[in-house]
N, C-alpha and C positions, 0 to 999 in steps of 0.2 A: 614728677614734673606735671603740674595739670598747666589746663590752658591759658593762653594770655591774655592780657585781661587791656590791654593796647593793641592796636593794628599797626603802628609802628614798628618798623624792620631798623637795624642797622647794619649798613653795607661798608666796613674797610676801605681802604683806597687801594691796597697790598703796595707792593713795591713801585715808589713814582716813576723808574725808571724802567717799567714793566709795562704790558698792555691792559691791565687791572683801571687803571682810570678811563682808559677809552672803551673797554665793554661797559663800564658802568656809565658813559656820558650817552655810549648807543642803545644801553639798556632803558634807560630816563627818557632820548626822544622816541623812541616807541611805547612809551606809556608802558612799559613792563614789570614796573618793579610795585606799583601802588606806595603808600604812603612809607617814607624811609629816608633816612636822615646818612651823609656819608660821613664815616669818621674820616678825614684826612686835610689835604693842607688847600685853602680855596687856589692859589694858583695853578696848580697844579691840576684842578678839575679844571679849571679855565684852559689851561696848554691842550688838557687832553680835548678837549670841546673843538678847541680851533684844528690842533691835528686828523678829527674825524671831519671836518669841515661842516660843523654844525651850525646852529642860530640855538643855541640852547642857554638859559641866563643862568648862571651860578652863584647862590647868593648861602654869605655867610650865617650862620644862626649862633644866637649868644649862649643855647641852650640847644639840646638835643627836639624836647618836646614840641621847638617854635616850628619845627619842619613840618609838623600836622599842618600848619596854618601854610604852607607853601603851596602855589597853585600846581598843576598836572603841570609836568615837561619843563619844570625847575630842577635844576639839582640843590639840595640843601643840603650845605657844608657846616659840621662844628667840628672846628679845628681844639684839639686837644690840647693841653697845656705842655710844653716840652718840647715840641716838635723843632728841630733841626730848620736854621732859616734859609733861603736858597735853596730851597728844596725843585724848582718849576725851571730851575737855571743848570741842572745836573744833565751831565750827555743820556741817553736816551740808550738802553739797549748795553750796559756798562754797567758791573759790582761797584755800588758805592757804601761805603761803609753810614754815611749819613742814610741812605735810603732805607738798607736794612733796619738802621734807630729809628727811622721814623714808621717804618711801618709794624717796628713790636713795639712803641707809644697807640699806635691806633688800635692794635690787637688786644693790649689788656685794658684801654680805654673803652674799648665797644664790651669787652668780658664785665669791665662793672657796672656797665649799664644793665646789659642783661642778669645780671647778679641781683642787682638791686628794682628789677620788674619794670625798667623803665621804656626799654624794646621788648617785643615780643618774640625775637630772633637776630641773631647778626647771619652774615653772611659777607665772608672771607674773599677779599679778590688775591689771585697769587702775590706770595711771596719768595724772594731769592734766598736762599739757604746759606748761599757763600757772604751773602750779605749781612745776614746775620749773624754770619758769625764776624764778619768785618767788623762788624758795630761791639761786638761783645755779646752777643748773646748768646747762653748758652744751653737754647732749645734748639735743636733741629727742624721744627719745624711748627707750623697751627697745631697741631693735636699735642703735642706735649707743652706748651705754652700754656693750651687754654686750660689742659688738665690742672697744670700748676695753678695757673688762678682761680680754678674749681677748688681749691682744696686738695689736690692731688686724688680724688676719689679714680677706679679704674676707670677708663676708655678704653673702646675700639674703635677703630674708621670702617666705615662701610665705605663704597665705591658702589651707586646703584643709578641704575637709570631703566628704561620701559621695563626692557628687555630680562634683566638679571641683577642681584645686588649681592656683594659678596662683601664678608666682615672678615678682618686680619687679624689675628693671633701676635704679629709683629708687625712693628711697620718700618721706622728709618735706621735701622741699623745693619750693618756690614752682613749678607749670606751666612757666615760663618757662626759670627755671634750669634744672630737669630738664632739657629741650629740650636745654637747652645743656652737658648732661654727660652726653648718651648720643654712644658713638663706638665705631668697632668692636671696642674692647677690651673693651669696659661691658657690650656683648651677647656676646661670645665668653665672658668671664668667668666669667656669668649662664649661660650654656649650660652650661659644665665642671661649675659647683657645681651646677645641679639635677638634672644628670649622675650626679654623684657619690653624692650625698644621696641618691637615688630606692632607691640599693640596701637603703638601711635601713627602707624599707617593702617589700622585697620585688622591687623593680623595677630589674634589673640593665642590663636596656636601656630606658630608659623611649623611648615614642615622644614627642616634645617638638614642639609647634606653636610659632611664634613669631610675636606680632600685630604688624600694623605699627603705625606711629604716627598715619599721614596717613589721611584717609578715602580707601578703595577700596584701603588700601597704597600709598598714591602713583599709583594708579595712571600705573605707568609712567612718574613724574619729573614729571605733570601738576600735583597738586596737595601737591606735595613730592617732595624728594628725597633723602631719609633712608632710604630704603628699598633705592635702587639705590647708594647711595654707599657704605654703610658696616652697612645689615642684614644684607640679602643676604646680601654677603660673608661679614661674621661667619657667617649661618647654612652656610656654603659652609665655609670652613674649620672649624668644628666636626664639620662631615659627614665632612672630609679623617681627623679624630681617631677616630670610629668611633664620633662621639653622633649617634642616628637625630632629628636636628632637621630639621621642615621650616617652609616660609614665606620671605618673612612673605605672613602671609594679615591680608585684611582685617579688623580690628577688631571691625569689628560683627555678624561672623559666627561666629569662630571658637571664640569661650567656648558655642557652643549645640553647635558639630561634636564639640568635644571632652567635652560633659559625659556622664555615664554615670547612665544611668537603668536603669530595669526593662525600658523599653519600647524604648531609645535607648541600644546600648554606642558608646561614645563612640570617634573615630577617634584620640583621641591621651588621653597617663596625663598629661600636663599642659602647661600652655601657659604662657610667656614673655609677658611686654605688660611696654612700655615706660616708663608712667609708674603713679604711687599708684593714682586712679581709673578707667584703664583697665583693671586689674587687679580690683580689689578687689569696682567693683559689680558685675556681673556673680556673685562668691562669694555677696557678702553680699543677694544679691536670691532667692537659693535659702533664705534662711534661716540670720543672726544666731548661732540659737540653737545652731547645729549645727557652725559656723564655726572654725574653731583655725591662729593665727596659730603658725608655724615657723619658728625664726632658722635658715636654714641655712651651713653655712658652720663655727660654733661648736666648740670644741676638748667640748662636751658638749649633752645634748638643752635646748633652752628652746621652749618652749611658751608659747601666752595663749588666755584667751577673744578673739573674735572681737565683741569691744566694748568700749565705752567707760566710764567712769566714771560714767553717767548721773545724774547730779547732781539732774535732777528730780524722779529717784526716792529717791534715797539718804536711808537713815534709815526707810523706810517699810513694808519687811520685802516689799517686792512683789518683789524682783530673782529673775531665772529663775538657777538655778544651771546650765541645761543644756550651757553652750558652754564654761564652766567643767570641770566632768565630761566634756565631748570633751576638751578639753586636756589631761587629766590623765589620760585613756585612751590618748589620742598619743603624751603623753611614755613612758608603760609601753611601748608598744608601738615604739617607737623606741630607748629605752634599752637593751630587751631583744635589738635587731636583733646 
């Protein structure tokens, strides 16, 4: 991936029925986002505008590129071809099967922009899962979507903010299953591409922990034996390739060793773990709002807030744009690498 060769971003609308158009109408009036084009439907940035009770103008573009020409604290909308009508008329905080279509219309709309060099990054606002699959689709979620529109080449999600970034070996499948599709290809893999990836923030040899699965890491084949069968090893031959990984260490230790504070620089630039939530609380326990989901992997940068659709809120003008604005500071600083 080298760098891009536009300063134009492209930011999703994620689910209308979600609070993805209101971070993004409060990300625009605070100048946050720099130059960035929204795939999604102009009503619907208009509703979210009026529900955070802005003065923000929202205007349509015939073209992705006419958004460069937009002044600061516009939002510019290019509405995609397909899109579901009534979309800004849909109850607010509610699975709708049109909202789920419309927001995987905006997801591999913004994927061929960036395919074809015309953004320099998208950035993902949430989408509903149950929605998606309402509509028929049958991703689970951004990272297997966009992998698909990559070509299918491999991905891993990072989950990284100040403090810690950790890369998943699995991500939206059943505990169980997971279990039963990690193997030492799954983790050598996961090693190579965070390997890889790390350079574009900077980090040419990243030091890389890798968590076990078992409590204590197995210790020692006692209470599992995933660790000596087929971790290990992985972490063993990645080391053979010249990636500084170590482990696997215990679980329940190693997201404190590796985070990086003021007071606490941390012993590794990111750590590996096995499954969705072994990864992820650990991030989002440092704080939500700071959080930026990374598809790594990707033939370009894609970025998300580090939350959900929160549907309890949607509509109410409360949503923090702040994990929004980390992602959309990522992807700059990643596009740019």
């Amino acid at each position: 991936m080298t760098a891009a060769t536009t300063s134009l971003i492209a930011i999703t609308q994620g689910d209308p029925c979600g609070i993805g158009p209101e971070t993004i109408a409060k990300a625009v009036a605070a100048r946050a986002t720099g130059p960035a084009v929204v795939v999604g439907d102009v009503a619907v940035l208009r509703r979210a505008v009026r529900q955070c009770g802005l003065l923000l103008p929202v205007a349509p573009v015939q073209t992705p590129g006419d958004a460069l020409q937009a002044p600061p604290g516009c939002i510019a909308v290019w509405q995609p071809p397909g899109l579901p009508a009534g979309l800004a008329d849909l109850p607010m905080g509610q699975v709708q099967a049109a909202a789920g279509q419309a927001a995987a219309i905006c997801i591999d709309a913004a994927a061929a922009l960036a395919l074809r060099g015309a953004v320099a990054a998208i950035v993902t606002a949430p989408i509903h899962k149950e929605a998606l699959s309402a509509a028929g689709v049958h991703f689970p979620g951004h990272t297997e979507m966009l992998q698909a529109a990559a070509g299918g080449a491999p991905v891993r999600m990072m989950l990284a903010n100040d403090e810690l970034r950790v890369v998943l070996v699995t991500i939206h499948v059943s505990l169980r299953r997971a279990i039963d599709m990690l193997d030492f290809d799954a983790v050598l893999s996961t090693l190579r591409i965070a390997h890889r990836s790390a350079a574009a923030w900077g980090q040419a040899a990243p030091r890389i922990a890798v968590a076990g699965l078992n409590p204590h890491a197995g210790e020692g084949g006692l209470f599992g034996d995933e660790e000596v069968r087929f971790i290990a090893p992985a972490v063993a031959a990645a080391r053979a390739e010249g990636i500084d990984a170590r482990g696997p260490f215990a679980p329940d230790t190693v997201f404190m060793r590796a985070r990086h504070a003021p007071d606490h620089p941390g012993e590794f630039d990111l750590v590996v773990a096995m499954t969705h939530d072994h990864g992820l609380i650990p991030v989002k326990y440092l704080g939500v709002e700071q959080g930026v989901n990374v598809t790594l992997g990707l033939p370009f940068v894609r970025t998300s807030p580090d939350h959900g659709t929160a549907f309890d809120i949607a509509g109410s003008g409360r949503a923090d744009a702040a994990s929004l604005v980390a992602a959309v500071r990522m992807a700059r600083r990643l596009a740019a690498a």
